[in-house]
N, C-alpha and C positions, 0 to 999 in steps of 0.2 A: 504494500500500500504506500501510495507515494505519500512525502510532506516535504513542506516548506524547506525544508533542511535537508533534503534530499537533490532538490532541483539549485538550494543555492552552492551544494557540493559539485553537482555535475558539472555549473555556470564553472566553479574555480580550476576543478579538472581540466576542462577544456585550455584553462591558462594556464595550465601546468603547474601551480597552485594548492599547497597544503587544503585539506578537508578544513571543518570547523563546525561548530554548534551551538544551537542558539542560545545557550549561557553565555558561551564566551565573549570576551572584550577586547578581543586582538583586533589589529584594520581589517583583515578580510572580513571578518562579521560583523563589522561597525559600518564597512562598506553595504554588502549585503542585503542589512534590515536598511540600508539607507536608500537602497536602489530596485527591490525587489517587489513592492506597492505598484512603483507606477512602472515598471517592465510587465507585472500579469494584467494591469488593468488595459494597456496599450496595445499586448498580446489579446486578451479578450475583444477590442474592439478591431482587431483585424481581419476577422469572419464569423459568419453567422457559427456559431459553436455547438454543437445538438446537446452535450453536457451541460451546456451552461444558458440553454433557454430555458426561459421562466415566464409563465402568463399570470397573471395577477389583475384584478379589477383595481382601477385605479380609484383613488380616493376625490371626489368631488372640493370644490372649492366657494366659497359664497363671491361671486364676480354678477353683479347684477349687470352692468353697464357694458359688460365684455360680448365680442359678436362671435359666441359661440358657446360650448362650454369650457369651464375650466377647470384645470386638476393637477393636481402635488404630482412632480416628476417624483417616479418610485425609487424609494431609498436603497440603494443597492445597485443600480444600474448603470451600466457604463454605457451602452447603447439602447436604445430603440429601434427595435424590430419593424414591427406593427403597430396599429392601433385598430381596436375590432371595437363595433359596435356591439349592446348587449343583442344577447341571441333572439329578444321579442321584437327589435328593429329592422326583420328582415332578413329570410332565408340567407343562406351563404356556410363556408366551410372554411373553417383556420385553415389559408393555403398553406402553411409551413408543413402541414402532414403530420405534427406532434401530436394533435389529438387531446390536447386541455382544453378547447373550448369552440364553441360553436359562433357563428356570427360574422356578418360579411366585414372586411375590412373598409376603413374612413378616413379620408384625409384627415393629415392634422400638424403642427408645425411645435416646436419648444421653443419657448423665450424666456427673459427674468419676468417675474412678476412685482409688482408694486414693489413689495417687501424685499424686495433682491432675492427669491426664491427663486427657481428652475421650476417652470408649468410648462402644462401640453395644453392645447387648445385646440378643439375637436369639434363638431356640430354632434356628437353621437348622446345621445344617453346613455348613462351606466355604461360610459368605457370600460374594455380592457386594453394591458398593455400586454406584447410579448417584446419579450426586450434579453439581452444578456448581463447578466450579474455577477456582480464581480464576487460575490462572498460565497460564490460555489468553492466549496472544498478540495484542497489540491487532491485530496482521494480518489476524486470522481474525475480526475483530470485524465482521458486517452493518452496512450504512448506518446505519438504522435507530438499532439499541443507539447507535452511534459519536454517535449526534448527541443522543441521550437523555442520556448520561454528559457528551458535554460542558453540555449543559445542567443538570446535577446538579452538577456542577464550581462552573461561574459562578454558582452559587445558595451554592452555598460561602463563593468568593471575593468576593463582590461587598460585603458589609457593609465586609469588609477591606481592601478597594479602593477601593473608591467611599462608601460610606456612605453609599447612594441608597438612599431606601426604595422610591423606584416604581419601580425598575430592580428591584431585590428579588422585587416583585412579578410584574414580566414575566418573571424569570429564573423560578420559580416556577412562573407559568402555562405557558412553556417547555417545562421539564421534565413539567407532567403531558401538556401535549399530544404531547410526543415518545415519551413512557413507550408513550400508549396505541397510539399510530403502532409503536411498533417490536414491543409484542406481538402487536398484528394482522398486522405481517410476515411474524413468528413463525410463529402461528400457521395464516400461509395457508400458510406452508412446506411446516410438518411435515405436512398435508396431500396436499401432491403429494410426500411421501417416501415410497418402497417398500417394502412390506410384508415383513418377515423371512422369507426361507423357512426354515419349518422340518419335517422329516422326519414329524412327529406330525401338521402342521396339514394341512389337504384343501380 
């Protein structure tokens, strides 16, 4: 079962790079927990991830004067997938094929809102969102991703470790060759994933 300390080992491997653990207080773990946040959240927003889709009805907001509705960007989320209308707004089928929820999809766009918050703003009632999240467990994380992120890591770390520029460069080339490896994973997945039943489809 993969963990956090597992992928920021791999990251340091790849640099040739002593192990380390997340007690410790040496630079490579200091670097690490410093770089390793926004390396999976930036890995998450690089493709639709089948692990780390998540649909959720989103939470309404009181906007009386706003031209449309409005609603709390979901706490956890690095991207935006979809936005579906609730499922009594009119037949339709979650194109994604995941099967959490019923309901045709609805334009919709994110801005701040008054309060300096993140909203969506949708005509749908009872939106939901399908969005990817970042607080998915590196547990749940495919090979694949696992070995992309560390390679997105040690492209990080590496100037600040090593100050190798042709190691730079491999970590680099790394990274896009594992990107396109783990979307093609991806996507042979979601292929062999079962189609939603739903009451309306035939």
């Amino acid at each position: 079962m993969t963990t956090k300390t597992d992928i920021w080992n791999m990251a340091l491997a790849y640099l040739g790079q002593p192990s380390v653990n997340e007690q410790d207080e040496n630079d490579r773990a200091r670097k690490c927990k410093l770089f390793y946040q926004n390396a999976k959240e930036t890995a998450l927003r690089a493709h639709d991830w089948t692990f780390a889709r998540f649909a959720a009805p989103l939470s309404k907001l009181d906007a009386p004067n706003a031209p449309g509705c409005v609603y709390a960007y979901p706490a956890g989320a690095v991207k935006i997938l979809d936005v579906l209308a609730g499922a009594n707004e009119g037949a339709g089928c979650f194109g994604r094929d995941a099967g959490f929820v019923c309901g045709p999809k609805t334009p919709w766009k994110t801005m701040l809102g008054p309060n300096g918050n993140r909203i969506i703003v949708c005509r749908a009632e009872n939106a939901w969102a399908v969005y990817t999240a970042s607080t998915v467990d590196e547990s749940l994380f495919d090979p694949c991703f696992t070995e992309y992120l560390a390679w997105n890591l040690a492209r990080r770390l590496c100037m600040t470790l090593t100050a190798d520029e042709s190691l730079l460069s491999r970590c680099e080339r790394g990274e896009l060759a594992a990107l396109d490896a783990a979307r093609y994973a991806n996507v042979n997945d979601e292929k062999h994933m079962a189609r939603p039943k739903c009451s309306y489809l035939r």
